[in-house]
Structures are given as structure tokens and as C-alpha cells.
N, CA, C and O atoms as a Tripos MOL2 file, in Angstrom:
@<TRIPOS>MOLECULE
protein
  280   279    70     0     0
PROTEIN
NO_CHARGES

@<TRIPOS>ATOM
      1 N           0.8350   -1.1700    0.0000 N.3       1 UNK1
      2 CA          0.0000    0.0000    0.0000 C.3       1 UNK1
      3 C           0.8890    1.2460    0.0000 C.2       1 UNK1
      4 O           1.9170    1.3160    0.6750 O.2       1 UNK1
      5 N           0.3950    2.3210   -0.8720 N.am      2 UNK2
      6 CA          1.7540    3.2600   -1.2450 C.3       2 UNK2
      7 C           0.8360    4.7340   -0.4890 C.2       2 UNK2
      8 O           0.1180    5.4570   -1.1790 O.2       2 UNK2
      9 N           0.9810    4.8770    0.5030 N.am      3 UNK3
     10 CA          0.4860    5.6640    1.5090 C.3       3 UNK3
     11 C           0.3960    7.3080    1.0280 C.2       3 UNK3
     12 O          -0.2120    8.2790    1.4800 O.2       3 UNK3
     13 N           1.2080    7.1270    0.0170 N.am      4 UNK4
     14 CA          1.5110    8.6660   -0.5310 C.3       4 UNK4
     15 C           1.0210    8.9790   -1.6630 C.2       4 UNK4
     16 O           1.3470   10.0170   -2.2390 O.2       4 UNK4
     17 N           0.0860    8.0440   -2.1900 N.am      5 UNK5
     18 CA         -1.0620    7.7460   -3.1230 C.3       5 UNK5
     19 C          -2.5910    8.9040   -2.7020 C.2       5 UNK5
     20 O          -3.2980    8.7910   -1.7010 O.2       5 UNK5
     21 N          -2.7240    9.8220   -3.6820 N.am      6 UNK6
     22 CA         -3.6570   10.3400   -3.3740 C.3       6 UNK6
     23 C          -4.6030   10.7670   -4.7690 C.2       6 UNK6
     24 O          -5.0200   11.9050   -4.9880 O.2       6 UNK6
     25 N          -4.8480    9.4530   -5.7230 N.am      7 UNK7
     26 CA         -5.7960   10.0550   -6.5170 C.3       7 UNK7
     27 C          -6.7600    9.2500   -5.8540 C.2       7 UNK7
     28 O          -6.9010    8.2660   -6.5790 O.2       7 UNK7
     29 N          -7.5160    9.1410   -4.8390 N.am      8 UNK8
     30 CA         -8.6280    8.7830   -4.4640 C.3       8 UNK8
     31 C          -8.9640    9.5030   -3.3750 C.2       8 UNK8
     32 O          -9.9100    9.2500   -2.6290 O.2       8 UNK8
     33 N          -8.3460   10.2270   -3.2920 N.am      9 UNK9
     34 CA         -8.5170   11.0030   -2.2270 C.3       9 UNK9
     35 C          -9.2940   12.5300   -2.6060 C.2       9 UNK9
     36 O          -8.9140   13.2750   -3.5100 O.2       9 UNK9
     37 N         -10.2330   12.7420   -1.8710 N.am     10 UNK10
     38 CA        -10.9630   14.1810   -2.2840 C.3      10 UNK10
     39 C         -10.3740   15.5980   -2.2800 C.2      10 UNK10
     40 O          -9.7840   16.1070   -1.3270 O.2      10 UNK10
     41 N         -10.5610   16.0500   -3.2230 N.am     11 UNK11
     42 CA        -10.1210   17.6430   -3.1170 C.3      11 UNK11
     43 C         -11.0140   18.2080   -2.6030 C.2      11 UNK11
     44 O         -12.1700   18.0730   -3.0060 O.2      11 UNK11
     45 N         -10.5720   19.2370   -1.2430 N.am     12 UNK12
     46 CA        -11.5050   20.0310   -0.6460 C.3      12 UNK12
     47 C         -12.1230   21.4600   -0.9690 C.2      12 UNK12
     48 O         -11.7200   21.6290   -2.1190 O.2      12 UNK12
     49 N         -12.8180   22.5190   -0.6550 N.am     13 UNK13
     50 CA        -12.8840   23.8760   -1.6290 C.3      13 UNK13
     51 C         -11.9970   24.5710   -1.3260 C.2      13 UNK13
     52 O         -11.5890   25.3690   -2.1700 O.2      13 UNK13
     53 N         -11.2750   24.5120    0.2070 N.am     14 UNK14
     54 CA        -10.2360   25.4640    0.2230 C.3      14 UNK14
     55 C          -9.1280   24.7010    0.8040 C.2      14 UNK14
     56 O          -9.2630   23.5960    1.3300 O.2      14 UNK14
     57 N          -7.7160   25.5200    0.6500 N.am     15 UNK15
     58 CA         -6.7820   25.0090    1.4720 C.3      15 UNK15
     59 C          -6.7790   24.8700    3.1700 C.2      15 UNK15
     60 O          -7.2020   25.6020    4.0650 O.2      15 UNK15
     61 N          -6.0140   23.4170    3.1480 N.am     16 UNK16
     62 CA         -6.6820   23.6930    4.8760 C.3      16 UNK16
     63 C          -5.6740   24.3160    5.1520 C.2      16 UNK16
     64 O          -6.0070   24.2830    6.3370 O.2      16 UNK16
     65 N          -4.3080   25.1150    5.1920 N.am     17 UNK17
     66 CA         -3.9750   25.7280    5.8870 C.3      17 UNK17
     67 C          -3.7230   27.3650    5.8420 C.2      17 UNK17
     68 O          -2.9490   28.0840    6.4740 O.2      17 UNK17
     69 N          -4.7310   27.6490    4.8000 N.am     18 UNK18
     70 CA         -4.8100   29.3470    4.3070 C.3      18 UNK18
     71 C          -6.1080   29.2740    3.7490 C.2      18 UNK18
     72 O          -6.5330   30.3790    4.0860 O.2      18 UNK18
     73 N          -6.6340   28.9650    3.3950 N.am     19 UNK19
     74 CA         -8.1750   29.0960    2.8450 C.3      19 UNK19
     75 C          -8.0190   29.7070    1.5620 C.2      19 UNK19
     76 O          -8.7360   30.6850    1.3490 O.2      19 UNK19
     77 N          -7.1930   29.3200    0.6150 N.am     20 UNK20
     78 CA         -7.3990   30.1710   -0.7580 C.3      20 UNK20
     79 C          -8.1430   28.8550   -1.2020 C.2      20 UNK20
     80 O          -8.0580   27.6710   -0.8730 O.2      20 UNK20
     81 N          -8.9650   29.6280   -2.1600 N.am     21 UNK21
     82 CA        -10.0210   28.5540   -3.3070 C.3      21 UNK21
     83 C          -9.3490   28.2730   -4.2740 C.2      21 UNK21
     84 O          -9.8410   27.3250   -4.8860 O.2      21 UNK21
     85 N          -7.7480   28.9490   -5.0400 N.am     22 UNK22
     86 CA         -7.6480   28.1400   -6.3240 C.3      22 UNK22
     87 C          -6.4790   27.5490   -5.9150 C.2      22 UNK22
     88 O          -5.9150   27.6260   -4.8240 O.2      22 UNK22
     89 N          -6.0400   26.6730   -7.3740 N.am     23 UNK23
     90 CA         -4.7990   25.8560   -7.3800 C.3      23 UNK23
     91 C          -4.4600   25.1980   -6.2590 C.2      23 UNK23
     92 O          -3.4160   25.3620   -5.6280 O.2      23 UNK23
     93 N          -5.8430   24.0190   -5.8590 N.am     24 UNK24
     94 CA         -5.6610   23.4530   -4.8690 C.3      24 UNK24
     95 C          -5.3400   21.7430   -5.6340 C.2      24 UNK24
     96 O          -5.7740   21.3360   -6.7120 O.2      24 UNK24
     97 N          -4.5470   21.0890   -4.7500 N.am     25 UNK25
     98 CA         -4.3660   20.1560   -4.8160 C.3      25 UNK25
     99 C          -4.0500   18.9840   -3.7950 C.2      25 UNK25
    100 O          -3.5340   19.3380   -2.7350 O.2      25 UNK25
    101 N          -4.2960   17.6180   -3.9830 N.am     26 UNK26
    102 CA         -4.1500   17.0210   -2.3050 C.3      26 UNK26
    103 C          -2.4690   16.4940   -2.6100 C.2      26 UNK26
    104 O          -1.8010   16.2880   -3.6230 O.2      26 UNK26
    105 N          -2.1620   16.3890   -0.6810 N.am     27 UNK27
    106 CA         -1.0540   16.1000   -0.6290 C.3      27 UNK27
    107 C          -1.6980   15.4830    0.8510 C.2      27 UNK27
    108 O          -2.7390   15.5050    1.5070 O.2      27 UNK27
    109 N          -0.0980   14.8350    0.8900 N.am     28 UNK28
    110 CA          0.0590   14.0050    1.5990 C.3      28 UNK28
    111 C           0.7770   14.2490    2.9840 C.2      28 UNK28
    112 O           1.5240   15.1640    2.6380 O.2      28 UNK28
    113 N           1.0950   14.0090    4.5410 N.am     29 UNK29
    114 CA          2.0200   14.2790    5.6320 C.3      29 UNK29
    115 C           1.7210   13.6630    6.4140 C.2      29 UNK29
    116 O           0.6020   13.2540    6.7240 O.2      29 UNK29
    117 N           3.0750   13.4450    7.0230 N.am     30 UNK30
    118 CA          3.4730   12.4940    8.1730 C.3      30 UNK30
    119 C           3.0460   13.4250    9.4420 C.2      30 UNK30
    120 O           3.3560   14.6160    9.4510 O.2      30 UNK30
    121 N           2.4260   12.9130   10.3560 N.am     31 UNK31
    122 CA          1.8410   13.1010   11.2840 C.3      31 UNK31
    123 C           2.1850   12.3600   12.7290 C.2      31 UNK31
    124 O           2.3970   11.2050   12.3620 O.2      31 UNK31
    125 N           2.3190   12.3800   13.8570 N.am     32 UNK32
    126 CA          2.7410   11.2830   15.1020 C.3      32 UNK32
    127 C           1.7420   10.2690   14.8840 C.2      32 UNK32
    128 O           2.1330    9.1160   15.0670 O.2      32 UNK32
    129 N           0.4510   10.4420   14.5090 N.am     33 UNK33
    130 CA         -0.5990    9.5060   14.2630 C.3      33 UNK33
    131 C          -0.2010    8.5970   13.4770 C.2      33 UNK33
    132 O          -0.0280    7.4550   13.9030 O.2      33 UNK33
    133 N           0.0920    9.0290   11.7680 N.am     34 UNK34
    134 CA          0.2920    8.4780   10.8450 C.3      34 UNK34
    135 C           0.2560    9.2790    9.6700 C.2      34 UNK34
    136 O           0.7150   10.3930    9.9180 O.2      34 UNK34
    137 N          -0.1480    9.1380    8.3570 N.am     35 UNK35
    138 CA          0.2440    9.8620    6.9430 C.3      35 UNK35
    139 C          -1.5030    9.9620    7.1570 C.2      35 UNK35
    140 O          -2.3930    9.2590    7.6360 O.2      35 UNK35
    141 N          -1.3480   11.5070    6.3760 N.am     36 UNK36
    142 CA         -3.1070   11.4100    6.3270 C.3      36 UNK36
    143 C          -3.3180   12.8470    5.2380 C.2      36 UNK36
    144 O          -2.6270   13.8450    5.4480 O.2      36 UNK36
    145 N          -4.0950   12.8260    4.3540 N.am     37 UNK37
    146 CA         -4.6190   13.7430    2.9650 C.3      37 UNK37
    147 C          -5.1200   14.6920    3.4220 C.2      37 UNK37
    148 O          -5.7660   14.6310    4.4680 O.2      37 UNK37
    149 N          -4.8990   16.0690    2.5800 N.am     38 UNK38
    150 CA         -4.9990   17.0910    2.7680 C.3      38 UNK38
    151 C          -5.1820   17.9820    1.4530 C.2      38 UNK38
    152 O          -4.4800   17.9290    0.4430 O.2      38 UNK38
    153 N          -6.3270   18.8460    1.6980 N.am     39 UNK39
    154 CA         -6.0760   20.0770   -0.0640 C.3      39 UNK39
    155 C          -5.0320   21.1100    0.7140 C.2      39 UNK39
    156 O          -4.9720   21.6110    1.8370 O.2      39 UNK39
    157 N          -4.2810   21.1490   -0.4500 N.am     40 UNK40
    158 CA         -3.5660   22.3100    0.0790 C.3      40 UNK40
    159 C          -3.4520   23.3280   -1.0320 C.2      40 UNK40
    160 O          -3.7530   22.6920   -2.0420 O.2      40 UNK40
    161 N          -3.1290   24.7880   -1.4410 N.am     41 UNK41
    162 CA         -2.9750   25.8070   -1.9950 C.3      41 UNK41
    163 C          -1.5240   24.9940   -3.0120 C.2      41 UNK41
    164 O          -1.0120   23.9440   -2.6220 O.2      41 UNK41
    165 N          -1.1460   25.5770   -4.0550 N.am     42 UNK42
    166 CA          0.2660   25.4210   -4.3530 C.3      42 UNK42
    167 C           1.3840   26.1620   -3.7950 C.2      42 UNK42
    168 O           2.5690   25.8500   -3.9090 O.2      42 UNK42
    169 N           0.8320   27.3430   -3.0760 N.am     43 UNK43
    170 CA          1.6550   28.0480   -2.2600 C.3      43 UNK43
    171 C           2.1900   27.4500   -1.2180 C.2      43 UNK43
    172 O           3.3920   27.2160   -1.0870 O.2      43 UNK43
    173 N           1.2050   27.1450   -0.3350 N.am     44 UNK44
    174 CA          0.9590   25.6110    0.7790 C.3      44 UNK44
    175 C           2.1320   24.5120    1.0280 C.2      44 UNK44
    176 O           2.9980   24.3350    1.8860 O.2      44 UNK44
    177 N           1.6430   23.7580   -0.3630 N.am     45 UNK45
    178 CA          2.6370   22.8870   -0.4310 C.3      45 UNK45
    179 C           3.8070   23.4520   -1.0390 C.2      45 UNK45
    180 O           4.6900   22.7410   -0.5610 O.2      45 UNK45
    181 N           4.1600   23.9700   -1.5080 N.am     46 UNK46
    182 CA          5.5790   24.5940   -2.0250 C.3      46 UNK46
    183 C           6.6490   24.8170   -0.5910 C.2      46 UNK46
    184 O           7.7880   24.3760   -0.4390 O.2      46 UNK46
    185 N           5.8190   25.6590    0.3550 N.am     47 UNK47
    186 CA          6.2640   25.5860    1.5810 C.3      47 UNK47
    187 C           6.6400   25.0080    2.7180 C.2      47 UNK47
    188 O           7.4890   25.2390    3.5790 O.2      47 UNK47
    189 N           5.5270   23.9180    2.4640 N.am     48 UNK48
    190 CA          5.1630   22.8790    3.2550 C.3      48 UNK48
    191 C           4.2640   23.1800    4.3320 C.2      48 UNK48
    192 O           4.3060   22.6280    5.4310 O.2      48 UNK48
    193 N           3.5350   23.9760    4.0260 N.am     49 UNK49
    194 CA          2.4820   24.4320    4.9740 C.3      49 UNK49
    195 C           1.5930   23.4580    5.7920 C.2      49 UNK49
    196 O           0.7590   22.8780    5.0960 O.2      49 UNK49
    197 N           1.5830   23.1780    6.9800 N.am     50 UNK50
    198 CA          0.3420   21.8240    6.8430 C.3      50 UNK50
    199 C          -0.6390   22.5810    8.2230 C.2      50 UNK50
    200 O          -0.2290   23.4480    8.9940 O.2      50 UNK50
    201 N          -1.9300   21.9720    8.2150 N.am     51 UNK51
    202 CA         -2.7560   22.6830    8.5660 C.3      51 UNK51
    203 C          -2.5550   21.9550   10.7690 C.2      51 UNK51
    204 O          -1.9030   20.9700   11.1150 O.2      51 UNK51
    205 N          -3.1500   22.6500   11.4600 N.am     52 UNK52
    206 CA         -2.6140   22.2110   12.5670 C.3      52 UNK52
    207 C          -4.1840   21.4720   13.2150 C.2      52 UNK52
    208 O          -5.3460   21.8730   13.2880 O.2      52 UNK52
    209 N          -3.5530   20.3610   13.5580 N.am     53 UNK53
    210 CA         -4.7210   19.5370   13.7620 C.3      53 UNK53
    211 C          -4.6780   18.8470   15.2860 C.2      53 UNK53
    212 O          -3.6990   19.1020   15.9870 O.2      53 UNK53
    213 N          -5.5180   18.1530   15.7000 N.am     54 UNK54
    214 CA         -5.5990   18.2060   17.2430 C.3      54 UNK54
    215 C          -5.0960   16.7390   16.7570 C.2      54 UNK54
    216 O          -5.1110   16.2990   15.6070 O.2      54 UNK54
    217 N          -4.5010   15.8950   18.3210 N.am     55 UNK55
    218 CA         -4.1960   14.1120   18.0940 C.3      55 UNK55
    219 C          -5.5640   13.6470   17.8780 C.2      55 UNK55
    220 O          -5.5820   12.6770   17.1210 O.2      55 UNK55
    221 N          -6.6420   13.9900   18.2630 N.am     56 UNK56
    222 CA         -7.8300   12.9370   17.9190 C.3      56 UNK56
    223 C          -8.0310   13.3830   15.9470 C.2      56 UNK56
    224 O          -8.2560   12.5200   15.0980 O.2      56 UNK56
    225 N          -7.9020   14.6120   15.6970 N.am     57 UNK57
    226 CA         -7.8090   15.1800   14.4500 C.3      57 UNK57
    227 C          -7.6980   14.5110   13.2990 C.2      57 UNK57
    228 O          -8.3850   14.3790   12.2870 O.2      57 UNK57
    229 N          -6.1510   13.9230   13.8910 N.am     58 UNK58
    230 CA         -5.0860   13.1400   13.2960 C.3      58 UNK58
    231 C          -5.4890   11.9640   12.9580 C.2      58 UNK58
    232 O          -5.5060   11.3820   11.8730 O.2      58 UNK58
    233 N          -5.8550   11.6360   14.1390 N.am     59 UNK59
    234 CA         -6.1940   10.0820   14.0520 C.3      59 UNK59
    235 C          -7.4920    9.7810   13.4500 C.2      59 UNK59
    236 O          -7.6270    8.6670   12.9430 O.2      59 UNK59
    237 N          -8.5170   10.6500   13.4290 N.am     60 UNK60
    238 CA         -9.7510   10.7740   12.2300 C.3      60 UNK60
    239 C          -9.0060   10.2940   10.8630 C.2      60 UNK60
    240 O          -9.1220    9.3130   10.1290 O.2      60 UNK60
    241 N          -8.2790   11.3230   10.8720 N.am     61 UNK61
    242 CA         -7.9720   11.5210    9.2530 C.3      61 UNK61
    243 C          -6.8990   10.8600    8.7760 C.2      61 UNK61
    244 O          -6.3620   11.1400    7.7050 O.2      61 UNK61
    245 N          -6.5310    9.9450    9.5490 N.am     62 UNK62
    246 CA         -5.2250    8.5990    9.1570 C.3      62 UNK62
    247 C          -6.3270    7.7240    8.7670 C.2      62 UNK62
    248 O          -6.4020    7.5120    7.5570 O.2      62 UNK62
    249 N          -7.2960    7.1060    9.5990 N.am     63 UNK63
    250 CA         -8.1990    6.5760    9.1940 C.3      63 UNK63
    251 C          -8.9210    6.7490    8.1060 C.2      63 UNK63
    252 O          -9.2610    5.7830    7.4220 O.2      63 UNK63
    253 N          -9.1720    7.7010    7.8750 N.am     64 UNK64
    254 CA        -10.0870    8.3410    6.7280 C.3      64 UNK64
    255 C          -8.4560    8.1180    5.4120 C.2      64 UNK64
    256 O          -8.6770    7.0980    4.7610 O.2      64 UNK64
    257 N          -7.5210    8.5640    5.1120 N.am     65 UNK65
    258 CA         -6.5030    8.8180    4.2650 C.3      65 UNK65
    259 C          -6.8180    6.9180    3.9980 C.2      65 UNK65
    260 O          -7.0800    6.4100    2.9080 O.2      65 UNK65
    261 N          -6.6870    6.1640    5.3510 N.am     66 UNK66
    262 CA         -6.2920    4.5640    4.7970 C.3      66 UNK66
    263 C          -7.3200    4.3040    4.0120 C.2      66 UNK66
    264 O          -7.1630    3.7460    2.9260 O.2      66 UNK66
    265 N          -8.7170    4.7480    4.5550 N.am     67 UNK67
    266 CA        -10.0200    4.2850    3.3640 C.3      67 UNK67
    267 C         -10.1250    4.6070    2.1200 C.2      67 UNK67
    268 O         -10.8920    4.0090    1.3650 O.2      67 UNK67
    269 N          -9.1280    5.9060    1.6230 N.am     68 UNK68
    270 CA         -8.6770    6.4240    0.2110 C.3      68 UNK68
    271 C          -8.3450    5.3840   -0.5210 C.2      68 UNK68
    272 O          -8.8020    4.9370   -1.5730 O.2      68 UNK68
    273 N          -7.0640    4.8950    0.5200 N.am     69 UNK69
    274 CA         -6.5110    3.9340   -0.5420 C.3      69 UNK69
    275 C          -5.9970    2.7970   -0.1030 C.2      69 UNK69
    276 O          -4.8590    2.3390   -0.0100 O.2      69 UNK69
    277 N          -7.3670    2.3330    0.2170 N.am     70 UNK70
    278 CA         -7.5000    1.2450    0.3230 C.3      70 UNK70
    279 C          -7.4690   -0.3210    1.0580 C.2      70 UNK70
    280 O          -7.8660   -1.3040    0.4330 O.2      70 UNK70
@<TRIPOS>BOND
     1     1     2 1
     2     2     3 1
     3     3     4 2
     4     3     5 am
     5     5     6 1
     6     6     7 1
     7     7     8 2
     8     7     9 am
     9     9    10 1
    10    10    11 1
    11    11    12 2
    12    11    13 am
    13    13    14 1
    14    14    15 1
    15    15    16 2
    16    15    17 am
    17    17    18 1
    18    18    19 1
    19    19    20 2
    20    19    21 am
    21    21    22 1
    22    22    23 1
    23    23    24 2
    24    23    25 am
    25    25    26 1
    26    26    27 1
    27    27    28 2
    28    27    29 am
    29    29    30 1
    30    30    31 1
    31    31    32 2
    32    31    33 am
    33    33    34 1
    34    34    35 1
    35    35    36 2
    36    35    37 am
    37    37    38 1
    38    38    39 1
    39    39    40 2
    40    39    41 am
    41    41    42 1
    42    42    43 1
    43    43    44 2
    44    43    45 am
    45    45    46 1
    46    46    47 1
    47    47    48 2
    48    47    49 am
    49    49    50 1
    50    50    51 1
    51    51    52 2
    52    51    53 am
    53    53    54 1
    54    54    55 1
    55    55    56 2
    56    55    57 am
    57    57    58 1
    58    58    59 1
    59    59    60 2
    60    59    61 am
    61    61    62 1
    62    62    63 1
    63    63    64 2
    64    63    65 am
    65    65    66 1
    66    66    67 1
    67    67    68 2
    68    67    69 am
    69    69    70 1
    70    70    71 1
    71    71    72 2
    72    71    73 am
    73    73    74 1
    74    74    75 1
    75    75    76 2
    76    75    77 am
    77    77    78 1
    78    78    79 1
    79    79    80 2
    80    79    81 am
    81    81    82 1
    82    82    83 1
    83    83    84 2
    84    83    85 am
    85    85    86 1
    86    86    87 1
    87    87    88 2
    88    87    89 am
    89    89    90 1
    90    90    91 1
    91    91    92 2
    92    91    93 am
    93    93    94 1
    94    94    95 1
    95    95    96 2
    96    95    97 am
    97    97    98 1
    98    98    99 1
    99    99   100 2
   100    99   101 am
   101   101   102 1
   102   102   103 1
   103   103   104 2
   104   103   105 am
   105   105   106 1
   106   106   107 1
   107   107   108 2
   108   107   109 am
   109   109   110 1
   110   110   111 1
   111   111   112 2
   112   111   113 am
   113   113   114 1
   114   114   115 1
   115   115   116 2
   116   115   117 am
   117   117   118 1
   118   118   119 1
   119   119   120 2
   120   119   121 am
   121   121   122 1
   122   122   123 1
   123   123   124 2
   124   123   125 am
   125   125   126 1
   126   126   127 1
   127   127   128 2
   128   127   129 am
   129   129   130 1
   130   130   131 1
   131   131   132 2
   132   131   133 am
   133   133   134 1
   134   134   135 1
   135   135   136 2
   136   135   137 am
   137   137   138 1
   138   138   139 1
   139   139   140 2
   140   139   141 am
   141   141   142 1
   142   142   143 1
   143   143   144 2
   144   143   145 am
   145   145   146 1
   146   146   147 1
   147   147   148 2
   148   147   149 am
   149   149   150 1
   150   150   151 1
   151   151   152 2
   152   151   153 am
   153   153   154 1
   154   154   155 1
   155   155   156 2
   156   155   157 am
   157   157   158 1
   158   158   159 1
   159   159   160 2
   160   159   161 am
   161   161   162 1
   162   162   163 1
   163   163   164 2
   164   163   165 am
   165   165   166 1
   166   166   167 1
   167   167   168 2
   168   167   169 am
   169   169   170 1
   170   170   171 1
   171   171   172 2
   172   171   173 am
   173   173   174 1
   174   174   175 1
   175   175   176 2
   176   175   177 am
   177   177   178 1
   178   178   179 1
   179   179   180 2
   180   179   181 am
   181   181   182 1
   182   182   183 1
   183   183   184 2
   184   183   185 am
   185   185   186 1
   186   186   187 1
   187   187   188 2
   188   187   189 am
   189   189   190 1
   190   190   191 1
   191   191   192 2
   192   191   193 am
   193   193   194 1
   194   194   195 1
   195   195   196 2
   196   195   197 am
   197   197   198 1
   198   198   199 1
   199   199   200 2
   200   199   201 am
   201   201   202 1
   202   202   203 1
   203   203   204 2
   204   203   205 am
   205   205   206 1
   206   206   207 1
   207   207   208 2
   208   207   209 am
   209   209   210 1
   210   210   211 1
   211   211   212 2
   212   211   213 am
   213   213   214 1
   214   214   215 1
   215   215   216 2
   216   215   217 am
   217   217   218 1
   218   218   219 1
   219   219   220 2
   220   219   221 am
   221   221   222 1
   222   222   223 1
   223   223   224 2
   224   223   225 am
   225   225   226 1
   226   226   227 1
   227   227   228 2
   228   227   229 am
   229   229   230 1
   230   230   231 1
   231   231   232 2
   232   231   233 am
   233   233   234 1
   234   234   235 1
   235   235   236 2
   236   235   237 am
   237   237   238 1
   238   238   239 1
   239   239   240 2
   240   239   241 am
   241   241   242 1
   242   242   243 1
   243   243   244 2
   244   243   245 am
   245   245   246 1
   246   246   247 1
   247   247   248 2
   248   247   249 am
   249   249   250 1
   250   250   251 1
   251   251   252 2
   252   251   253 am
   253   253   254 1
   254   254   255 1
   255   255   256 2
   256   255   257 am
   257   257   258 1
   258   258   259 1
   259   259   260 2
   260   259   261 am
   261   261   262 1
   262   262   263 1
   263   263   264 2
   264   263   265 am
   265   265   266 1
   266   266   267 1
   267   267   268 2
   268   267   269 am
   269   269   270 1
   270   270   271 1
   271   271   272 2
   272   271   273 am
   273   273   274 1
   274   274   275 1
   275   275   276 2
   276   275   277 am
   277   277   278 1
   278   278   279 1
   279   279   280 2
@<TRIPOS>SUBSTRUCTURE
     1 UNK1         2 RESIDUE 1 A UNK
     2 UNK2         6 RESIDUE 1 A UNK
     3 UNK3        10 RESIDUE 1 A UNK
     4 UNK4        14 RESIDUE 1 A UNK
     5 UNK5        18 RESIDUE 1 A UNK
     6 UNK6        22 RESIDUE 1 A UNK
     7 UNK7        26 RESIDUE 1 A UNK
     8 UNK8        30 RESIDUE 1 A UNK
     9 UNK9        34 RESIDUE 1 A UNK
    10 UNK10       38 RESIDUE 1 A UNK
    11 UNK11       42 RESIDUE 1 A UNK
    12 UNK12       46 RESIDUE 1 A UNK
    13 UNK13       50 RESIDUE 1 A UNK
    14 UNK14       54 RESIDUE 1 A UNK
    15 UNK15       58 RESIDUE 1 A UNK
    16 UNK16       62 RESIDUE 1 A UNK
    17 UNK17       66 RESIDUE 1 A UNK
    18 UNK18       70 RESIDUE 1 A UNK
    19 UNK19       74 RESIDUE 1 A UNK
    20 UNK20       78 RESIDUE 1 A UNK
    21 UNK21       82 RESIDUE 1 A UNK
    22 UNK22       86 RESIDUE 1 A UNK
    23 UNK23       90 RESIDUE 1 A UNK
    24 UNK24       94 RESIDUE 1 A UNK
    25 UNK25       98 RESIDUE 1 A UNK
    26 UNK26      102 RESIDUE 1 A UNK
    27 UNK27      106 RESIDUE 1 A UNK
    28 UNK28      110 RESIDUE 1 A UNK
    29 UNK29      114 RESIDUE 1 A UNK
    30 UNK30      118 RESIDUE 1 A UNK
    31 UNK31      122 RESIDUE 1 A UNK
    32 UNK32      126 RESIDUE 1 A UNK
    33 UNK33      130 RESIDUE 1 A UNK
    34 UNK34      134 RESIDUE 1 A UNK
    35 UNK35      138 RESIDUE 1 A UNK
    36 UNK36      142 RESIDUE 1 A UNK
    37 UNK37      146 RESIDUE 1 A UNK
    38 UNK38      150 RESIDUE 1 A UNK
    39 UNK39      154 RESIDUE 1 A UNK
    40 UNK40      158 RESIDUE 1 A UNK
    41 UNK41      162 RESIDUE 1 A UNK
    42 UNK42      166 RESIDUE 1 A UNK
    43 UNK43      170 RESIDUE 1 A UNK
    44 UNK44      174 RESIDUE 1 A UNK
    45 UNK45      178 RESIDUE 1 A UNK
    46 UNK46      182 RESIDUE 1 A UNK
    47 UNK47      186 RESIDUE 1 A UNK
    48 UNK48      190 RESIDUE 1 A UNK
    49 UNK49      194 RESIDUE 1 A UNK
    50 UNK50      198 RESIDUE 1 A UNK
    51 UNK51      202 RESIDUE 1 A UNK
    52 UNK52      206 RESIDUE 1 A UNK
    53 UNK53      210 RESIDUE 1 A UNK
    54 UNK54      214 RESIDUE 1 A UNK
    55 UNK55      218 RESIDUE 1 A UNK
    56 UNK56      222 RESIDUE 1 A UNK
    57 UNK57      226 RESIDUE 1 A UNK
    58 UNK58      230 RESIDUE 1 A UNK
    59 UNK59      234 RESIDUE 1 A UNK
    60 UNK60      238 RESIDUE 1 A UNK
    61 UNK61      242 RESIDUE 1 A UNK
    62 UNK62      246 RESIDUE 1 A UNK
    63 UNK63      250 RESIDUE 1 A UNK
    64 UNK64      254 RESIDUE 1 A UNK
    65 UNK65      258 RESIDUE 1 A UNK
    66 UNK66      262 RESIDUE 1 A UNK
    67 UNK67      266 RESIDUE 1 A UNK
    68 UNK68      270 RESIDUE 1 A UNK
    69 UNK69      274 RESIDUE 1 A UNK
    70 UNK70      278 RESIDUE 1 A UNK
């Protein structure tokens, strides 16, 4: 399973860690939880921006990233 796989994964309307609406795309980050999907801006990820999420957060959305793919 290639964890860093994200065409099944949903694009959201905005970036989660700036809220712009265009040139969004999902990416992927390592987390203490685990790897888990994210829309981010291209600005975003260029930077490595990642959005700040609580440990239960995390652990939602590791879960949710594994049901992407699979």
C-alpha cells in the first residue's frame, strides 16, 4: 500500500492551511498519528504548509486517508 497515493482522495474547496479557493491540490504528511490527505494551496505545499490539527484530528484523518486507498 503506497500511503503517498492520493488520486482517491478528495479535493476540498479550500486550502486547509490558508483558505485560498484556487490551485488546490491534495497532498500528503506524516503526522505522530500516521500519513493522512490534505487540499492544500500550491503556495501551501511549495512551503510545506500543513494545517494544525488536534491528536484525535489526526487520528480521524489517518483513518479516513487509509479508506482512500485502500
Amino acid at each position: 500500500m503506497n500511503l503517498d497515493d492520493t488520486s482517491r482522495c478528495p479535493v476540498g474547496p479550500e486550502c486547509e492551511s490558508c483558505g485560498r479557493t484556487d490551485e488546490l491540490a491534495v497532498s500528503t504528511a506524516d503526522t505522530p498519528a500516521g500519513v493522512i490527505c490534505m487540499t492544500v494551496c500550491d503556495a501551501c505545499e511549495l512551503i510545506a504548509t500543513h494545517p494544525v490539527l488536534s491528536p484525535a484530528e489526526e487520528a480521524t484523518r489517518v483513518r479516513e486517508h487509509g479508506a482512500h486507498v485502500g
